[in-house]
C-alpha positions as a Python dict, from the first residue, in 0.01 Angstrom:
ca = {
    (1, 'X'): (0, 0, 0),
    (2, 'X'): (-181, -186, -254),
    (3, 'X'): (-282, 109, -414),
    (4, 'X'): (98, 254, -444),
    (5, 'X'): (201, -69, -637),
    (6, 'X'): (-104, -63, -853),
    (7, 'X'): (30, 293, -897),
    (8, 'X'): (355, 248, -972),
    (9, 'X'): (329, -74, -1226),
    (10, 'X'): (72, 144, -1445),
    (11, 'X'): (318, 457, -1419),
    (12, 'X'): (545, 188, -1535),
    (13, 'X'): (387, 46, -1805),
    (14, 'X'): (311, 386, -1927),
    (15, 'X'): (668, 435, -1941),
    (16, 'X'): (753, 126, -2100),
    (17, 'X'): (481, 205, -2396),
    (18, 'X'): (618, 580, -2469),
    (19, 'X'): (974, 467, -2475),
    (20, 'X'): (898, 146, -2696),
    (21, 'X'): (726, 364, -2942),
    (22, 'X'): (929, 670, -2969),
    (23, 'X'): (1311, 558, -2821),
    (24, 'X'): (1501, 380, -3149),
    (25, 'X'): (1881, 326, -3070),
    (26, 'X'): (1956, 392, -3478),
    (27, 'X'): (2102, 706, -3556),
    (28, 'X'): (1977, 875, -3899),
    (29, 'X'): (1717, 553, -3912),
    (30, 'X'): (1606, 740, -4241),
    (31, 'X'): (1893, 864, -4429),
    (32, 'X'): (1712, 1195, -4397),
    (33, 'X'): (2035, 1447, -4259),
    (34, 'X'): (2397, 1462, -4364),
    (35, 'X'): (2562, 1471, -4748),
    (36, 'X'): (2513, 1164, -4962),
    (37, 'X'): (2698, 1261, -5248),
    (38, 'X'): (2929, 1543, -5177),
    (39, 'X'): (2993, 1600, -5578),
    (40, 'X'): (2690, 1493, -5684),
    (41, 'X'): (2511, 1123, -5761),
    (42, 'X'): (2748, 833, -5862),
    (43, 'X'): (2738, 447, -5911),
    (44, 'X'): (3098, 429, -5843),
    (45, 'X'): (3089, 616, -5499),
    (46, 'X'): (2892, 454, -5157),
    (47, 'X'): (2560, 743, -5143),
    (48, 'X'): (2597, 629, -4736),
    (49, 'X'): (2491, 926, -4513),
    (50, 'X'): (2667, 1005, -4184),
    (51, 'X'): (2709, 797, -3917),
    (52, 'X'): (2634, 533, -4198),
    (53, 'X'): (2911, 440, -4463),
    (54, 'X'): (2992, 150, -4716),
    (55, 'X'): (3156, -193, -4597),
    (56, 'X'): (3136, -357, -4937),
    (57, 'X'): (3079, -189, -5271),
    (58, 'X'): (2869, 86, -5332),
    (59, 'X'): (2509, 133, -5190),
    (60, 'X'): (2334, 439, -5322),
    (61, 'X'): (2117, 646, -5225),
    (62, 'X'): (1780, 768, -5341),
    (63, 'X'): (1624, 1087, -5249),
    (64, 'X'): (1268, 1123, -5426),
    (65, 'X'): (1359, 1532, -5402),
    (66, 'X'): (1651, 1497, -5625),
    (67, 'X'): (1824, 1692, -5418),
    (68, 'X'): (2118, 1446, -5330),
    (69, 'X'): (2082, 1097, -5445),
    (70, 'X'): (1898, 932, -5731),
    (71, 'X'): (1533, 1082, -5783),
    (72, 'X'): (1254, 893, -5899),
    (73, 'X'): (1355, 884, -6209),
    (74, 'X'): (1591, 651, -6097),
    (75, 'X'): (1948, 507, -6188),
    (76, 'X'): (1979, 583, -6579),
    (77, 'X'): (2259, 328, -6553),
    (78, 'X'): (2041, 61, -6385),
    (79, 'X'): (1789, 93, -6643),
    (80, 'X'): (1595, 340, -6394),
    (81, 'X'): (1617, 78, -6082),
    (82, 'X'): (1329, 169, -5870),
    (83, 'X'): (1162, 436, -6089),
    (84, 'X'): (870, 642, -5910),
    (85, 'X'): (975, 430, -5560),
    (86, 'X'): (884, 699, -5291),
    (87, 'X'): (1029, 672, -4991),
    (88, 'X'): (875, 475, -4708),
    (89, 'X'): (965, 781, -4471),
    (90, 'X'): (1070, 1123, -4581),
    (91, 'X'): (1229, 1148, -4922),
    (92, 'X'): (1538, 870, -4891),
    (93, 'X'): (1595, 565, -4875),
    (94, 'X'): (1893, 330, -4956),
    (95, 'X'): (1937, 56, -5247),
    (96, 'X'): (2205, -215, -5233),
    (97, 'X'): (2220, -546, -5423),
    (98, 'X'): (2349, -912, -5424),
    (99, 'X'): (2456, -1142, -5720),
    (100, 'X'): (2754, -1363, -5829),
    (101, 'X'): (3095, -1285, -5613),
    (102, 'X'): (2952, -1005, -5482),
    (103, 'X'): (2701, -827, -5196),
    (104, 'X'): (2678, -502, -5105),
    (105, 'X'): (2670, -338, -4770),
    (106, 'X'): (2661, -68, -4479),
    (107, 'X'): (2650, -20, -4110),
    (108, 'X'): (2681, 255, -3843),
    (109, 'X'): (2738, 268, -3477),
    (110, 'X'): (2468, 300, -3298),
    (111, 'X'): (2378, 449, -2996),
    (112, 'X'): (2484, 227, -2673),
    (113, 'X'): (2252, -92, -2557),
    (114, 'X'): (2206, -252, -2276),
    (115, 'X'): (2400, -609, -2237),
    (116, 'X'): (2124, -889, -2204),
    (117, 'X'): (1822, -671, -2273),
    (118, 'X'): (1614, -765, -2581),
    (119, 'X'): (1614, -561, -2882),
    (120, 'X'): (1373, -560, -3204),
    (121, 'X'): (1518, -432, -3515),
    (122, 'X'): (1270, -323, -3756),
    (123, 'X'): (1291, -171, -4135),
    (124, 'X'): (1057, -136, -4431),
    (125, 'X'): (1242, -328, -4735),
    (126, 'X'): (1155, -282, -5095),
    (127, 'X'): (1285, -474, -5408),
    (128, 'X'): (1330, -401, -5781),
    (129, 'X'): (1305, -762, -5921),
    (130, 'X'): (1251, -641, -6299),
    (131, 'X'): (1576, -741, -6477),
    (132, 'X'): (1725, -443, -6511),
    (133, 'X'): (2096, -357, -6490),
    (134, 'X'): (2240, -629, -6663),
    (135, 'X'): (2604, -466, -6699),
    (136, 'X'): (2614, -391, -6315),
    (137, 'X'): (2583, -697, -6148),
    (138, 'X'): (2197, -784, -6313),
    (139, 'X'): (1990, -859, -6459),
    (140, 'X'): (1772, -838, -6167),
    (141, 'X'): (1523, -1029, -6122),
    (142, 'X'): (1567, -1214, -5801),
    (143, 'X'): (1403, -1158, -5437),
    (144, 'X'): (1633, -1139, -5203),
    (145, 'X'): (1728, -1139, -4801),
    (146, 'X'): (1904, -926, -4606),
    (147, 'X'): (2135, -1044, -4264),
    (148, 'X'): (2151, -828, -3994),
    (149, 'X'): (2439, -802, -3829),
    (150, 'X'): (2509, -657, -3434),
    (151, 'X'): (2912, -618, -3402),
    (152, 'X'): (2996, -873, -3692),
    (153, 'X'): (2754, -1146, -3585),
    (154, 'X'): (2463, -1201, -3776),
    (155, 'X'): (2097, -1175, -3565),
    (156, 'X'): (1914, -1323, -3803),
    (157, 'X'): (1790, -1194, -4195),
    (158, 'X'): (1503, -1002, -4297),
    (159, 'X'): (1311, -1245, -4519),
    (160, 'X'): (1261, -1211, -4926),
    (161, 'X'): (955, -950, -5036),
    (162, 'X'): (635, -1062, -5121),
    (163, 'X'): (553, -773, -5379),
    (164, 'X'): (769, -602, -5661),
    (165, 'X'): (855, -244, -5570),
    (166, 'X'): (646, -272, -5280),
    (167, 'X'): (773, -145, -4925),
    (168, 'X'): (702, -473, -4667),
    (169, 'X'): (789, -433, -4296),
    (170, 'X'): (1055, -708, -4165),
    (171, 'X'): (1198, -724, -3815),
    (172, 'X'): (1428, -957, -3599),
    (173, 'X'): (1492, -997, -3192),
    (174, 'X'): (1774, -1056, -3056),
    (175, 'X'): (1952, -1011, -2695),
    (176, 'X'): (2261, -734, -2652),
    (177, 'X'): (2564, -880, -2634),
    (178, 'X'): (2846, -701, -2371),
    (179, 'X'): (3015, -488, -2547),
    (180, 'X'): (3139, -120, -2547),
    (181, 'X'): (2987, 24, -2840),
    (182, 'X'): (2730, -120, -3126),
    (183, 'X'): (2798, -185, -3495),
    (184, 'X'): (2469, -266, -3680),
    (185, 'X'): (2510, -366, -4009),
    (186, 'X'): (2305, -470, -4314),
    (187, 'X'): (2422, -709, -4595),
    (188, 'X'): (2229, -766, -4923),
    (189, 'X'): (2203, -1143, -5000),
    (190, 'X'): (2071, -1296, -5324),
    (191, 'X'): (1749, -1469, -5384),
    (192, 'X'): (1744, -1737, -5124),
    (193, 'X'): (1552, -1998, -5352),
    (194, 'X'): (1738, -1960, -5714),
    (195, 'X'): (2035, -1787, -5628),
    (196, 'X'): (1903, -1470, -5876),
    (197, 'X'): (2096, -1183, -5828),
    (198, 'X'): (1890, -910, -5614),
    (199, 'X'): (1843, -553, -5574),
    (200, 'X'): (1691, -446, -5265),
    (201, 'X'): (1581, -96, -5063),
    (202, 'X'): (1576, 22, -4684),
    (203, 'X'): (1458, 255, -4505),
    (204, 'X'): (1294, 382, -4133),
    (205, 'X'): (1538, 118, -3989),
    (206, 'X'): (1490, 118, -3604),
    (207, 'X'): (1616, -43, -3307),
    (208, 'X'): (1371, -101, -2989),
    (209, 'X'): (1377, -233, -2649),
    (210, 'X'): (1119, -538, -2628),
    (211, 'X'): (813, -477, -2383),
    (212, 'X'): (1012, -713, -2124),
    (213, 'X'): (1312, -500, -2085),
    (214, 'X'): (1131, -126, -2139),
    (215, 'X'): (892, -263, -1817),
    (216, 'X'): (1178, -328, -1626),
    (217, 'X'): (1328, 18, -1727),
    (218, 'X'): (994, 198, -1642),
    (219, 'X'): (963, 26, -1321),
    (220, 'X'): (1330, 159, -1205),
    (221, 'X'): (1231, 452, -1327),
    (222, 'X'): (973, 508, -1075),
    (223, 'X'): (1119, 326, -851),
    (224, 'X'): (1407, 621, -790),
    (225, 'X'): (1142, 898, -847),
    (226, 'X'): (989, 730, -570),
    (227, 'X'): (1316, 710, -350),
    (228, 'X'): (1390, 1061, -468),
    (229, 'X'): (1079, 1193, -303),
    (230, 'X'): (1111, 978, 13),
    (231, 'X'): (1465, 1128, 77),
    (232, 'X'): (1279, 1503, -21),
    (233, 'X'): (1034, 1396, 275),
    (234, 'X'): (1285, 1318, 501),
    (235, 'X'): (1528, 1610, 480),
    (236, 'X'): (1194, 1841, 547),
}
């Protein structure tokens, strides 16, 4: 009997380390399918990917092919805001920005959660803090945060880069609220400690179960293949 449990817990874990590694709840985490820019790059029109689109101003959109969004020659406009930045996973990634009156944002709904599990929510963030852009909201030279949002309330912020045009991995935890569906949302906030307007990148955004909860998933899990064969037994 001993043996069984031993059995089952490690068939469990196992579970728990596939899924926590490969199962993200985010939908396009990468930008990577779906138009940006239907008629072609614009700083006057959101370069948001489907399921993702705009909830203030414009984000845009940067696709190191060329092929739709800003290449790495970057915005002309913006003074060439984050020039030669390659992607942090496949060839896009999205920039937004903060500064005075305004902040820039986007969200999508994700696929569903379960209500009191713990989540992670993990991105690589990148910022172009070299003054550039001064007649769009620059010049930019601050570091700034970004709150993360699960339907409208804020989870906490990924914290200001360490680097210049540097991808940095940042990540929060929080537990699923009840709730039908999921709205996950991302707002650019200026530099926390002088206020400097900011101009920041994301990308390979993911959502994960914590250990805790994929365990208790896993151990279900084999807890109704085990019932499953039991009833297979019993019927022969």
């Amino acid at each position: 009997m001993k043996n069984i449990v031993k059995t089952r817990i490690s068939l469990a874990l196992s579970v728990a380390a596939l899924s926590s590694s490969a199962w993200s709840q985010v939908i396009n985490p990468s930008f990577e399918t779906g138009v940006a820019y239907p008629n072609g790059p614009s700083i006057w029109v959101s370069g948001t990917p489907s399921p993702w689109y705009a909830t203030s101003y414009t984000p845009d959109c940067y696709d190191n092919t060329g092929a739709d969004g800003w290449g790495l020659g970057g915005i002309p406009a913006y003074n060439n805001m984050f020039q030669g930045m390659v992607a942090a996973d496949g060839d896009r990634f999205i920039g937004f920005a903060a500064g005075a009156g305004f902040q820039e944002s986007f969200k999508e709904t994700m696929a569903p959660l379960t209500a009191g599990n713990q989540y992670t929510i993990s991105a690589q963030m990148a910022v172009d803090d070299l003054g550039k852009a001064v007649s769009f909201g620059g010049p930019y030279f601050g570091r700034g945060e970004i709150d993360v949002l699960i339907n409208g309330s804020s989870v906490g912020k990924f914290s200001q880069n360490t680097m210049s045009l540097t991808w940095e991995t940042r990540s929060v935890t929080f537990v699923a609220p009840n709730a039908s569906s999921y709205d996950i949302e991302f707002v650019a906030k200026p530099d926390p400690l002088f206020g400097h307007p900011s101009y920041m990148g994301l990308d390979d955004i993911k959502v994960v179960p914590e250990p805790a909860s994929m365990l208790s998933l896993g151990l279900g899990l084999v807890g109704l293949v085990a019932k499953r064969r039991r009833a297979g037994r019993q019927a022969a």
